[in-house]
FIDREN-672315 format. One record per residue: residue in three letters; y, x, z of N, C-alpha, C in turn. Coordinates in steps of 0.001 Angstrom, whole numbers, padded with zeros to 6 digits, always signed. Atoms other than C-alpha are relative to their C-alpha. Layout:
<koltis>
ALAYXZYXZYXZ;...
</koltis>
This chain:
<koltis>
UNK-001208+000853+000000+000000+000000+000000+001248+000881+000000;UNK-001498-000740-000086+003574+001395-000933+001079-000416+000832;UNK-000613+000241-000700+005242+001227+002024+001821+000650-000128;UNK-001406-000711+000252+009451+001622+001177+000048+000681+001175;UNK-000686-000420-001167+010389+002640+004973-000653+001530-000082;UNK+000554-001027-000024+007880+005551+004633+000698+001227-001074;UNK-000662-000970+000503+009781+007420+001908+002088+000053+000351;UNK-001358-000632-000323+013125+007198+003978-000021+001260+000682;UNK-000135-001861-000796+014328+010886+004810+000336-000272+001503;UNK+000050-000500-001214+014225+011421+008438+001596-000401+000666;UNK-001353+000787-000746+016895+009223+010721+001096+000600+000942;UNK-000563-000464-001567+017412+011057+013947+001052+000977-000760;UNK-000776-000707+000317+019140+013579+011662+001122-000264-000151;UNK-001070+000604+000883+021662+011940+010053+001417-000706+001487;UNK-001297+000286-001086+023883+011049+013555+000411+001137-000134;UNK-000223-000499+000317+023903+014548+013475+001122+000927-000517;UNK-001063-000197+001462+025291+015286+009960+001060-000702+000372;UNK-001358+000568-000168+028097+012811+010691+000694+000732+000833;UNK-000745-000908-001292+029240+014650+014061+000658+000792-000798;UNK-000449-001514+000751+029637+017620+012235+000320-000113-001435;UNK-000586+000465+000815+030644+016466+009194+001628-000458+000331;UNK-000777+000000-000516+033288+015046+011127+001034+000406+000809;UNK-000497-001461-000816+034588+018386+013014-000405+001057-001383;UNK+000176-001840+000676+033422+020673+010101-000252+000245+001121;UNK+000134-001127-000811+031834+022572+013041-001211-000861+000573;UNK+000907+000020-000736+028388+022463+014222-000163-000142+001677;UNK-000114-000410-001062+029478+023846+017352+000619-000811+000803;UNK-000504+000978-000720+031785+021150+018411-000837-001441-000411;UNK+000660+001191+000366+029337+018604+016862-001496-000034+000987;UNK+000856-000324-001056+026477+019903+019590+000691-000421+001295;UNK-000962+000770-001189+029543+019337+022024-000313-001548+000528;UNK-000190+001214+000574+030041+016047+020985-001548-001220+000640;UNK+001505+000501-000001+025961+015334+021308-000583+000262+001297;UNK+000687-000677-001381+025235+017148+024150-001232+001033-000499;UNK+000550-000963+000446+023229+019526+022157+000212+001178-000351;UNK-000240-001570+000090+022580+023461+021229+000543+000063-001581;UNK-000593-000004+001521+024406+024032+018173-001087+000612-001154;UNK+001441-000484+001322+020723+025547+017001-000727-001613-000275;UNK+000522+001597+000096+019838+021898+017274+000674-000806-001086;UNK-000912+000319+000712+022334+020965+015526-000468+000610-001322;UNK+000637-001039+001752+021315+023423+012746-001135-000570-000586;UNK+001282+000482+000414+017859+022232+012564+000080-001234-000809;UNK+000127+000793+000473+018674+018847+011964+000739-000117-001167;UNK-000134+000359+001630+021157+019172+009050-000567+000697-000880;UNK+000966-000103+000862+018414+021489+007717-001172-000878-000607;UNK+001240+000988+000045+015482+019080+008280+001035-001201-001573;UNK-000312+001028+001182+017921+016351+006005+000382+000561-001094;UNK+000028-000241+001584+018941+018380+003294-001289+000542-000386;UNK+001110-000699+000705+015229+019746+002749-000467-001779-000104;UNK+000620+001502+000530+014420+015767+002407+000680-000419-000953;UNK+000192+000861+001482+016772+014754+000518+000015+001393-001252;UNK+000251-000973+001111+016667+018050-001669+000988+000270-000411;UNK-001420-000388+000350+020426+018902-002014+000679+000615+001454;UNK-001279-000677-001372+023288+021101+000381+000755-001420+000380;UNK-001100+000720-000904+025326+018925+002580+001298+000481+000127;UNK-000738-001143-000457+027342+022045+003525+000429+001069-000776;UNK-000319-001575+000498+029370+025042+002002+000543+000847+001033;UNK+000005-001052-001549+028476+027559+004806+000933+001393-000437;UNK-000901-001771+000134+031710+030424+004452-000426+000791+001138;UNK-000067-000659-001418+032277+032677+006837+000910-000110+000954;UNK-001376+000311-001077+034927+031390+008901-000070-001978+000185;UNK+000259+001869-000221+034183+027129+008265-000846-000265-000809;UNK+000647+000680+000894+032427+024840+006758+000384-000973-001091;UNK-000355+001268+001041+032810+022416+003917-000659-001063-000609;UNK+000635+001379+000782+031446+019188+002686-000506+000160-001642;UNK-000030-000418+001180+029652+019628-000478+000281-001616-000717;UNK-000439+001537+000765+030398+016256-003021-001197-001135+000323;UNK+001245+000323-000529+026768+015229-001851+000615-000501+001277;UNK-000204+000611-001660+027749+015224+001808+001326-000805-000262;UNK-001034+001109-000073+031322+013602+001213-000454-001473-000031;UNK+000560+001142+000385+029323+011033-000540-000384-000850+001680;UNK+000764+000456-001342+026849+010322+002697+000698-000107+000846;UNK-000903+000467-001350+029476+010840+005164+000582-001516-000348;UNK-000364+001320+000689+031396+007725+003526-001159-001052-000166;UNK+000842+000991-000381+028438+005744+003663-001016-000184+001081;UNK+000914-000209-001108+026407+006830+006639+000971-000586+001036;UNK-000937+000499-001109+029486+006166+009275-000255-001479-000093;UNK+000293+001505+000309+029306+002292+007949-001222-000236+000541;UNK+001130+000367-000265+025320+002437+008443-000093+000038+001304;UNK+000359-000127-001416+025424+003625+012063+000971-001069+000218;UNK-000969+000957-000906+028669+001446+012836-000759-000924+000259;UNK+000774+001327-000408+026781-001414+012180-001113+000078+000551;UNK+000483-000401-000643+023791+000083+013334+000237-000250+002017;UNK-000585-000456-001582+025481+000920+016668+001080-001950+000756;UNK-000047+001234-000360+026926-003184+016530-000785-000649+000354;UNK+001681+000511+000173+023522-004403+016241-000470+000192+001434;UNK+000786-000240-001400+022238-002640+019423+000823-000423+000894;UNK-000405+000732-000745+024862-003703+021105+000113-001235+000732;UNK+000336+001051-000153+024635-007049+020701-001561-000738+000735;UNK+001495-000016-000574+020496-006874+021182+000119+000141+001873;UNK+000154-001546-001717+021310-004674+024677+000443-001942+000908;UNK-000072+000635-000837+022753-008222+025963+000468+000680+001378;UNK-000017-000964-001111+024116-006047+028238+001549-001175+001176;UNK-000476+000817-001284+025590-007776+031660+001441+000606+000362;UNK-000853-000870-000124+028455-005439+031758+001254-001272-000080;UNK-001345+000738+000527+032143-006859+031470+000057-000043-001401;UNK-000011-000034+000886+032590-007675+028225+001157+000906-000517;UNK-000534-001354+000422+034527-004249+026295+001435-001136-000750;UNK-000539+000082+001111+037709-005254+023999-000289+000799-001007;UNK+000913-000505+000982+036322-004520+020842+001235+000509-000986;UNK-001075-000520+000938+038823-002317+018671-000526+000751-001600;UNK+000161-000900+001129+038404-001165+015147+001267+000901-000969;UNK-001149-000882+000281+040889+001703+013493-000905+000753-000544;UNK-000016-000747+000627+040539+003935+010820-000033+001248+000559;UNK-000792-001245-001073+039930+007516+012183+000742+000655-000088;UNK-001266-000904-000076+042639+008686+011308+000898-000604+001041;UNK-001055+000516-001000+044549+006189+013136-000418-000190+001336;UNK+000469-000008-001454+042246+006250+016070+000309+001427+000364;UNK+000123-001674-000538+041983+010182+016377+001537+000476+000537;UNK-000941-000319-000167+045693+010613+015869+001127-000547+001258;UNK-000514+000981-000110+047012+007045+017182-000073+000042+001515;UNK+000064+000891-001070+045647+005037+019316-000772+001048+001464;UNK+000582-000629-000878+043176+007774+021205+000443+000543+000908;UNK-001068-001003-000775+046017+009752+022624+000993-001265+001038;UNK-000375+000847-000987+047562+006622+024406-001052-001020+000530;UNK+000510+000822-000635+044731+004653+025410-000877+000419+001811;UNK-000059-000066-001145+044724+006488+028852+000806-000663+000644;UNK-001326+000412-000696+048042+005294+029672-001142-001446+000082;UNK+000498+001263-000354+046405+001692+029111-001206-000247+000935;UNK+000821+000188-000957+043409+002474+031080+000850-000066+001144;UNK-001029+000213-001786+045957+003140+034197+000771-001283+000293;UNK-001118+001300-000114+048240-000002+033297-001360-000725+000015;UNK+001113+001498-000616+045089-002321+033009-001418+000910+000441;UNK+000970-000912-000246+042337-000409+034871-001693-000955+000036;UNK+001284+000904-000225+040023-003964+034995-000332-000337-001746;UNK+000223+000226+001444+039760-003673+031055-000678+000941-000313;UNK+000736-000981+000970+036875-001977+028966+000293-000002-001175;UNK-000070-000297+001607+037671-000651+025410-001095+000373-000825;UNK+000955-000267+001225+035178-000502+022689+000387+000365-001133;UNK-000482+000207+001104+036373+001454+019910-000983+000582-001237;UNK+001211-000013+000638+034709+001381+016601+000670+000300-000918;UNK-000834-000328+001430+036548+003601+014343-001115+000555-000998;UNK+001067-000217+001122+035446+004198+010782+000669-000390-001035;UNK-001086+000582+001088+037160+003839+007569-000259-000869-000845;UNK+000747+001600+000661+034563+000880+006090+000580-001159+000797;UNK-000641+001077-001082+036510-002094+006827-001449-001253+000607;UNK+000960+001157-000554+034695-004422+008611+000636-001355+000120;UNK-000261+001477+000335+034208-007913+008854+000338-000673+001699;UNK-000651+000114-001319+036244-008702+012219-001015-001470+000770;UNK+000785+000814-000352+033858-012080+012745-001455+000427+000026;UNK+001434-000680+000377+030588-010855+011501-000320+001246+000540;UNK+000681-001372-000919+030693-007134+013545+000566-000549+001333;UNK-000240+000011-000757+032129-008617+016567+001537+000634+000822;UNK-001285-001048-000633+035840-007110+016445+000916-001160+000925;UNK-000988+000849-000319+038476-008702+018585+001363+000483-000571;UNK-001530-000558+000423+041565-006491+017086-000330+001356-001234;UNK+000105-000714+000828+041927-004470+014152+001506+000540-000272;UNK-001383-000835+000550+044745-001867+013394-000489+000803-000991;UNK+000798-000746+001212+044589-000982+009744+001033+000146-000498;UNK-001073-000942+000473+046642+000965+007458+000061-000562-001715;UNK+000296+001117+000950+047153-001452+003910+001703+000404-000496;UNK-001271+000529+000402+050124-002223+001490+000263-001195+000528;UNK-000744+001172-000604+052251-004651+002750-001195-000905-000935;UNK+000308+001393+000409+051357-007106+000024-001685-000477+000162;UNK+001623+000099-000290+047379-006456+001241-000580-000713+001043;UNK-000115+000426-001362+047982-007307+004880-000195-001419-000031;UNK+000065+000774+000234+046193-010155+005424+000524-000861+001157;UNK-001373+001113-000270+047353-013872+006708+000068+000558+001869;UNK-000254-000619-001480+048519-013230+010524+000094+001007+000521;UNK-000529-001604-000494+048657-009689+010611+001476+000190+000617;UNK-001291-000077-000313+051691-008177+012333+000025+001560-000164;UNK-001123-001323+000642+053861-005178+010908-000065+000630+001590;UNK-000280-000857-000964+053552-002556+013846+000931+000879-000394;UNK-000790-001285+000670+055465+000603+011680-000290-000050-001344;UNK+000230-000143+001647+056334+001645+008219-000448+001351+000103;UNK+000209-001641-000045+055067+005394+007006+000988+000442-000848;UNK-001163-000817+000300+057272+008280+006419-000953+001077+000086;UNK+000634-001775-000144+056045+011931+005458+000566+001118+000068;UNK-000845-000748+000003+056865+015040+006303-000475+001307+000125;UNK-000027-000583+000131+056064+018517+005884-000402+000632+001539;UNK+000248-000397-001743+054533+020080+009520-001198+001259-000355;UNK+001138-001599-000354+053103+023338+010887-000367+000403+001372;UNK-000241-000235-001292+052057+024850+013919+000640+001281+000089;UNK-001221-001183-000066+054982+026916+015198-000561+001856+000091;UNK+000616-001226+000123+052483+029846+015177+000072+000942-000840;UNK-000379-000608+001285+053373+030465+011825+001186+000403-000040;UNK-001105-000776+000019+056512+031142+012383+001230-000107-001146;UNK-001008+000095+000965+058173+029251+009507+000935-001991+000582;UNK-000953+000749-000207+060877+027029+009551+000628-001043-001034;UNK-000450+000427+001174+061840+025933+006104-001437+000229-000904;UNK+000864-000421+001190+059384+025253+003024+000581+000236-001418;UNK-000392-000084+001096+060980+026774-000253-000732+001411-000575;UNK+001031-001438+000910+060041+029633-002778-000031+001006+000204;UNK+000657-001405-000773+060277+032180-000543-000428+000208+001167;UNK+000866-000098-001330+058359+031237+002273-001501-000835-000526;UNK+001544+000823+000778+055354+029119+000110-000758+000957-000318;UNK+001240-000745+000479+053759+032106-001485-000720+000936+001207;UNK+000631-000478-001602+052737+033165+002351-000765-001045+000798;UNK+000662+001049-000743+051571+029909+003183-001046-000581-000379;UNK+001169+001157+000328+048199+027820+002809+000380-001242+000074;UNK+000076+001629-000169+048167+024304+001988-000893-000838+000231;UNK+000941+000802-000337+046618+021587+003391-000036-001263-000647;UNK+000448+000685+000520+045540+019171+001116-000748-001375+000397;UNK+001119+000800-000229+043850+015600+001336-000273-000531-001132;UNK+000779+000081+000987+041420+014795-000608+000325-001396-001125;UNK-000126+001191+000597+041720+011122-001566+001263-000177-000898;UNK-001076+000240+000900+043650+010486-004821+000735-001693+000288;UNK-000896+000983-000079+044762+007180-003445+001097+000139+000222;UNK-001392+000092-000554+047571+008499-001645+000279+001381-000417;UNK-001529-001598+000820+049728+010811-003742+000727+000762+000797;UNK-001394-000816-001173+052359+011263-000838-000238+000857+001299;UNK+000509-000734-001548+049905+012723+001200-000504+001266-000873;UNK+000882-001244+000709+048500+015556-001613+001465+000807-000102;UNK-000506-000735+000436+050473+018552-002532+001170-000149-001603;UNK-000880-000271+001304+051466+018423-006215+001105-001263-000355;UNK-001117+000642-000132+053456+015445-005595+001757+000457+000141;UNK-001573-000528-001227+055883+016715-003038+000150+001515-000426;UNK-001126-001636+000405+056365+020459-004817+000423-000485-001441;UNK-000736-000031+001232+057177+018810-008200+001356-000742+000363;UNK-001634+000578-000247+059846+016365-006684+000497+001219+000782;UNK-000580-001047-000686+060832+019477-004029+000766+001311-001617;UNK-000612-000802+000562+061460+021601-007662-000937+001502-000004;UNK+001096-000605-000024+058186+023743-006645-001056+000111-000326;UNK+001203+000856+000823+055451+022991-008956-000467+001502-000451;UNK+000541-001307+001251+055701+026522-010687+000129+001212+001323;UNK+000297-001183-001133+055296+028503-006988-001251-000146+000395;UNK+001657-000340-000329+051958+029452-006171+000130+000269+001775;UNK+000725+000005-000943+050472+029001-002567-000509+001448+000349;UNK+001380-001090-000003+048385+031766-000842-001199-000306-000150;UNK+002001+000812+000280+045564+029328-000486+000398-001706+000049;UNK+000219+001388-000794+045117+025549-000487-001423-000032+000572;UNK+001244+000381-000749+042265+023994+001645+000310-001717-000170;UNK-000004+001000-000001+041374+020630+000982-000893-000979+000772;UNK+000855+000526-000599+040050+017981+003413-000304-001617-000380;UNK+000348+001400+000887+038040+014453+002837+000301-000590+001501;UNK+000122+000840-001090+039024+013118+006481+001737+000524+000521;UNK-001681-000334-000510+043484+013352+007553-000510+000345+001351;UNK+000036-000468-001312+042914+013541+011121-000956+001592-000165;UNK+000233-001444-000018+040630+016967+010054+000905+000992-000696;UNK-000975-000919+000448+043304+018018+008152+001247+000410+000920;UNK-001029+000249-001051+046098+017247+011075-000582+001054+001141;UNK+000926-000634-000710+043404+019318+013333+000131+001207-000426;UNK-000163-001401+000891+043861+022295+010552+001101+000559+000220;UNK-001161-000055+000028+047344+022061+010907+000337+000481+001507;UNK-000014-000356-001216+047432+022527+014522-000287+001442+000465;UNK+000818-001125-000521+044827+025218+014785+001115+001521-000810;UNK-000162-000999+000580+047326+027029+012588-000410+000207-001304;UNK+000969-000638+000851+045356+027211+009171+001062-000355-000993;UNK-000874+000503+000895+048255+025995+007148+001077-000854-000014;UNK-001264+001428-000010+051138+023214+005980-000878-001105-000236;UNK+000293+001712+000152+050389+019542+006601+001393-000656-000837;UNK-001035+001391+000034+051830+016487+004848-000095-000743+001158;UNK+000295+000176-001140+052102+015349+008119+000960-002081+000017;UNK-000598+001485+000164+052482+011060+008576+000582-000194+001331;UNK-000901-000415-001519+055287+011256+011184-000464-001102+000954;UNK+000076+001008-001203+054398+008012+013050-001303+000109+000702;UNK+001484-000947-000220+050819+009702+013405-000083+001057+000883;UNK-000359-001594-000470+051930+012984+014237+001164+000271+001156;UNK-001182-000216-000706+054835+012304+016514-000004+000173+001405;UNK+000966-000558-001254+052678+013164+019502+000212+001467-000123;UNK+000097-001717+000079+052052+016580+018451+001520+000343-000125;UNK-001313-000855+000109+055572+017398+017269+000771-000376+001280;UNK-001076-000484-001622+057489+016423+020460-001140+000438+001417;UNK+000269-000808-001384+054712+018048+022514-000167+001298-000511;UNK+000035-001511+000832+055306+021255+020085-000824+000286-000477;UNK+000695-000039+000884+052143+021360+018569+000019+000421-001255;UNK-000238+000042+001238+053424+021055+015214+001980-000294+000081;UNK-001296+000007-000155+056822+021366+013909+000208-000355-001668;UNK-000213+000521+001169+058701+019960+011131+000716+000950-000870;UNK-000697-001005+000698+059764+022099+008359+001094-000188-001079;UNK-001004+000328+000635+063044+021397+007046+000321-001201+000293;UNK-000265+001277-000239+064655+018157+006912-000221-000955-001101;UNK+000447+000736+001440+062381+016234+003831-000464-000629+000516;UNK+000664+001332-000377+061148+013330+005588+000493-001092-001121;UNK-000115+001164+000700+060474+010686+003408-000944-001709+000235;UNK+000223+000916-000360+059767+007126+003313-000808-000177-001140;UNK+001638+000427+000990+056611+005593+001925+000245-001371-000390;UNK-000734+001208-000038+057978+002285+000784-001317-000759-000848;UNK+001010+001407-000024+055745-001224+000780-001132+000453+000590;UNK+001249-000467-000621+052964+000631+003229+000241-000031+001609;UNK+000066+000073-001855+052563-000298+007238-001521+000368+000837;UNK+001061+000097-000418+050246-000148+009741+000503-001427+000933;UNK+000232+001155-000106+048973-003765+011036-000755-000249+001012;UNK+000594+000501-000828+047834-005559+013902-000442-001143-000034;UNK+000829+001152-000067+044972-007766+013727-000837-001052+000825;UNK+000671+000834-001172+043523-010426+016004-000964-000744-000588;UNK+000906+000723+000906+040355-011848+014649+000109-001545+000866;UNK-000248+001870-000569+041296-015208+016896+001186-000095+000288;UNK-001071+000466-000115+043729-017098+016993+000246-000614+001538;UNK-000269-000079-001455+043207-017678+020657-001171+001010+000807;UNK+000837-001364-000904+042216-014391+022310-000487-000155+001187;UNK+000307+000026-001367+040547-013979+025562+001555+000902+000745;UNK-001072-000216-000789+042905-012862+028320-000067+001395-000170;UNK-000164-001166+000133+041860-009355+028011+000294+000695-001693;UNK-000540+000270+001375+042170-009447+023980+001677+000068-000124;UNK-001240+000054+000340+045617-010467+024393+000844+001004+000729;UNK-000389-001469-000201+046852-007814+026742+000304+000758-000964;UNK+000386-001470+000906+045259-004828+024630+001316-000434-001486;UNK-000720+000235+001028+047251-006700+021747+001714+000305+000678;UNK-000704+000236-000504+050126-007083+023766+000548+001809+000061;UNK-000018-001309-000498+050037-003600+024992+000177+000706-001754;UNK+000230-000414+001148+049232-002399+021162+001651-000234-000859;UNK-001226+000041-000134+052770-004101+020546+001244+001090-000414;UNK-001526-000875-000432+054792-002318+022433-000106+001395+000062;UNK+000201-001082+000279+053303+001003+021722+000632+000350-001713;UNK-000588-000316+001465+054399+000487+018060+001500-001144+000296;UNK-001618+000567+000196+057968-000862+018517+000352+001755+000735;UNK-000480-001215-000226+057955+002644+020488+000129+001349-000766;UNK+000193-000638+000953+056690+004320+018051+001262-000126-001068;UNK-001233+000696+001037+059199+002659+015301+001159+000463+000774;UNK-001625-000376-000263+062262+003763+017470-000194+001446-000264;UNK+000143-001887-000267+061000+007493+018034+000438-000154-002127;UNK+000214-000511+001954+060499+007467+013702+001571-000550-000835;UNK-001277-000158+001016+063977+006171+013280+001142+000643+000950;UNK-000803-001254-000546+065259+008253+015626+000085+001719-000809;UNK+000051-001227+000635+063607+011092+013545+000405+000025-001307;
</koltis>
């Protein structure tokens, strides 16, 4: 009998691959797991000798996603999310019931992750569940109560609410030691790149042909398939970010990152959105919303302050 389940490649691996896929770095993806980063090794060997292709372009200083793994990452995160909904729901678990949050990781990693201590201290009888991932989900059908997603205006669907508009801007970590980006401080610098051709205002050859820089050469670009790993690059030092100020405005007023010159620009008909999958929330639902708010009206003053 031809059993399908029997020729799937090997499961346990593949949480894994995402970790570290998601850090580029084995080593913080063993973190992450609670495992030896040789463990870690094993298993994204064990899955690329199944499915019979690299995952990984092992340098000597990082790693990289080969077009294979981009692929799988982009569809594996979706399989566990729901995956990881599923058991939840099964687990019946007696617990308080979590507010259930979903966000893009970029906008969780950057966003929401970095203030949702403060909200643990302001409501300390509230659990958060967050279920970032950049497959949108179906806010009834996975169980979300709130969704903050990142859309053109005219995409934003009915009841959403306008938290911030985006603005971009040019950021480094002050390690580098530059201050201004023009044609005689670029051919010393690496660029940091993102991958996705959806958003132009976030890649490179945009912003040096309007800047008048199209025909200056880089020392290096580096290109990433995930912003928050590129924002992470940017930090560690490895180069210039297009940096999305209402994102980033954490790091730059805690010095982290610094803005280089004064080219902030505006991203016009693009917000980020607050979603309530009911129209009458539970009491702890409406809080977190509540709270979610007034974190972006704060946000929105800091970005037209800047």
């Amino acid at each position: 009998m031809d059993e399908p389940l029997l020729r799937l490649p090997p499961l346990d691996p593949l949480r894994g691959f995402v970790v570290a896929a998601r850090h580029l770095s084995f080593t913080r993806a063993a973190a992450a797991l609670c495992l030896t980063q040789s463990a870690i090794s094993r298993q994204i060997q064990t899955l690329e000798t199944a499915l019979g292709l690299r995952l990984f372009e092992r340098g000597s200083r990082q790693l990289a996603l080969t077009p294979a793994g981009v692929q799988l990452l982009r569809e594996a995160e979706g399989w566990l999310m729901d995956y990881a909904a599923l058991a939840e729901r099964l687990r019946g678990s007696q617990r308080r019931r979590p507010v259930t949050v979903t966000a893009s990781i970029g906008i969780a990693t950057l966003w929401l992750v970095p203030r949702l201590a403060q909200f643990q201290r302001q409501y300390p009888d509230i659990d958060v569940r967050l279920a970032a991932g950049n497959r949108l989900l179906d806010l009834q059908r996975d169980g979300i109560d709130v969704a903050i997603r990142y859309c053109a205006d005219q995409d934003a669907p009915p009841g959403a609410e306008r938290l911030f508009g985006e603005s971009v801007l040019p950021v480094a970590s002050p390690s580098l030691g530059v201050e201004v980006l023009d044609a005689t401080t670029l051919p010393g610098l690496a660029l940091l790149d993102f991958e996705d051709p959806r958003y132009p205002w976030l890649r490179w050859d945009d912003w040096l042909a309007a800047a008048g820089l199209e025909g200056v050469s880089p020392r290096a670009r580096l290109t990433y398939s995930h912003y928050d790993q590129l924002i992470h690059a940017a930090v560690a030092g490895q180069g210039v970010a297009i940096g999305r100020a209402e994102l980033v405005d954490r790091l730059v007023r805690s010095g982290q990152l610094v803005p280089l010159g004064n080219s902030r620009r505006d991203v016009a008909g693009r917000g980020f959105w607050l979603i309530n999958a009911s129209t009458e929330p539970a009491p702890s639902v409406r809080r977190f919303s509540d709270w979610v708010r007034a974190e972006g009206a704060l946000a929105l003053a800091e970005s037209m302050r800047g």
